[in-house]
C-alpha positions as CSV (number, residue, x, y, z in Angstrom):
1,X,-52.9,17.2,-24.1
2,X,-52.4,17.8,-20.6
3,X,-54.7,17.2,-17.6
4,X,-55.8,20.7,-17.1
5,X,-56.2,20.9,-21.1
6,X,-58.7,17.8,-21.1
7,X,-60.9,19.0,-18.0
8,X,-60.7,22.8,-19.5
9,X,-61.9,21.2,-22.7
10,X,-64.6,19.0,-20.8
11,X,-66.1,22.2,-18.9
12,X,-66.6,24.2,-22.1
13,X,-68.1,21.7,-23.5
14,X,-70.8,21.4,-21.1
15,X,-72.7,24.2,-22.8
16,X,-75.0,21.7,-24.4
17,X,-74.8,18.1,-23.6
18,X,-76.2,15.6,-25.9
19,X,-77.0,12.1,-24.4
20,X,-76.4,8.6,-26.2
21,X,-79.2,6.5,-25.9
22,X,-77.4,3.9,-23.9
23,X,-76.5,7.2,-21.3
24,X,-80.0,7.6,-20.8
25,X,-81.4,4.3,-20.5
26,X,-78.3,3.6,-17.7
27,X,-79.3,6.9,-15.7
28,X,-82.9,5.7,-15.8
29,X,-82.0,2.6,-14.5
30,X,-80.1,4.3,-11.8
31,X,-82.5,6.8,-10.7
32,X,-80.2,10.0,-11.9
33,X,-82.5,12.8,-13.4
34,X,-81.0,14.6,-15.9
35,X,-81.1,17.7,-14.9
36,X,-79.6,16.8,-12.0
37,X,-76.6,14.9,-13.3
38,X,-75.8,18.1,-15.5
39,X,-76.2,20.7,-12.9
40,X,-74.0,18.3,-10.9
41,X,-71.3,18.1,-13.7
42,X,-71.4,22.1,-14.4
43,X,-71.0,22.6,-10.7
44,X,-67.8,20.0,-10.6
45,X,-65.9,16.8,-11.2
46,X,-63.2,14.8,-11.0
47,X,-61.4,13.4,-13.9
48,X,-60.8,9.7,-12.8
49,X,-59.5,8.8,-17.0
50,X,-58.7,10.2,-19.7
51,X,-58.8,8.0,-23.0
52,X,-57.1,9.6,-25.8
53,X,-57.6,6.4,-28.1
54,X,-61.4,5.8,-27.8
55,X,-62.1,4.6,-31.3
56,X,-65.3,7.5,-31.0
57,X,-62.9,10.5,-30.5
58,X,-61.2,11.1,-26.9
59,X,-63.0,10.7,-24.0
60,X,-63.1,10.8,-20.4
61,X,-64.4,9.0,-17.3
62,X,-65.6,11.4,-14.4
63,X,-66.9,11.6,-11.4
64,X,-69.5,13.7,-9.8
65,X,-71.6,13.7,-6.8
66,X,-75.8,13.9,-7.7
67,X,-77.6,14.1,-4.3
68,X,-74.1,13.5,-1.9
69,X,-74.6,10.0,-4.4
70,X,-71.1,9.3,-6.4
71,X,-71.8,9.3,-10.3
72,X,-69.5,8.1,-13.3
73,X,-69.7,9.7,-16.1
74,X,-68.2,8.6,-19.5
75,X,-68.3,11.6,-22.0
76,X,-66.6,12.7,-25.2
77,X,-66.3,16.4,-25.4
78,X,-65.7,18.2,-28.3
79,X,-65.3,22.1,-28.9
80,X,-69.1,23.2,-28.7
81,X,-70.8,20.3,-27.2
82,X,-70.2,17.0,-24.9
83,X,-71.3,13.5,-26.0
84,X,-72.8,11.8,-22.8
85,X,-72.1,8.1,-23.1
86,X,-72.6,5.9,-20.2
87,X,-73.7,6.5,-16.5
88,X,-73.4,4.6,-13.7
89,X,-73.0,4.4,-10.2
90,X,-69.6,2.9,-9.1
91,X,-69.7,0.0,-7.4
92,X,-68.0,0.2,-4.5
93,X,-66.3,-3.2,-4.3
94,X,-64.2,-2.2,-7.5
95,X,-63.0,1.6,-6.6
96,X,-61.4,3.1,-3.6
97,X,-63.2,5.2,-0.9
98,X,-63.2,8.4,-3.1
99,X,-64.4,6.5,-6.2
100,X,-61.8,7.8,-8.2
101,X,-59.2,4.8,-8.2
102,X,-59.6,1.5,-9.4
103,X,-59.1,-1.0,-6.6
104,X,-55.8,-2.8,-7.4
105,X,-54.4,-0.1,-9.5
């Protein structure tokens, strides 16, 4: 699957969003509303990794921006709905300026 496929195939499935506990308690922890972490994912992200091997069905690690604040998203979409599975904020020591690159890589 190509780029383009995966992040087609990640905004369709945005429709409904289901979130793994652990997703929730991480954005709590954060302070990331809900709402406001899927408007912010409808309205746009980055794909930062794509990981066809995840033992739970593919998955992908994005970024989006809730509040102007950088966002990481882990989720597993599928053809009528997306899997939320971690959140967290980035830390900046470990990525680049834009978030999107792993320091060192």
């Amino acid at each position: 699957m190509s780029k383009s496929d995966i992040i087609n195939k990640i905004y369709s499935s945005l429709k409904t969003i289901l979130w793994r506990r652990h997703a929730r308690i991480e954005a709590e922890n954060d302070s990331i509303s809900e709402s406001g972490l899927e408007d912010a994912l409808r309205s746009g992200f980055t794909m930062v990794e794509h990981y066809t091997d995840d033992p739970r069905g593919e998955s992908a690690l994005v970024l989006t921006f809730v509040n102007g604040n950088p966002v990481h998203v882990v989720l597993a979409p599928r053809e009528d709905l997306s899997y939320l599975i971690t959140v967290y904020v980035p830390e900046r020591d470990k990525w680049d300026e834009t978030f999107a690159r792993r320091k060192g890589k």
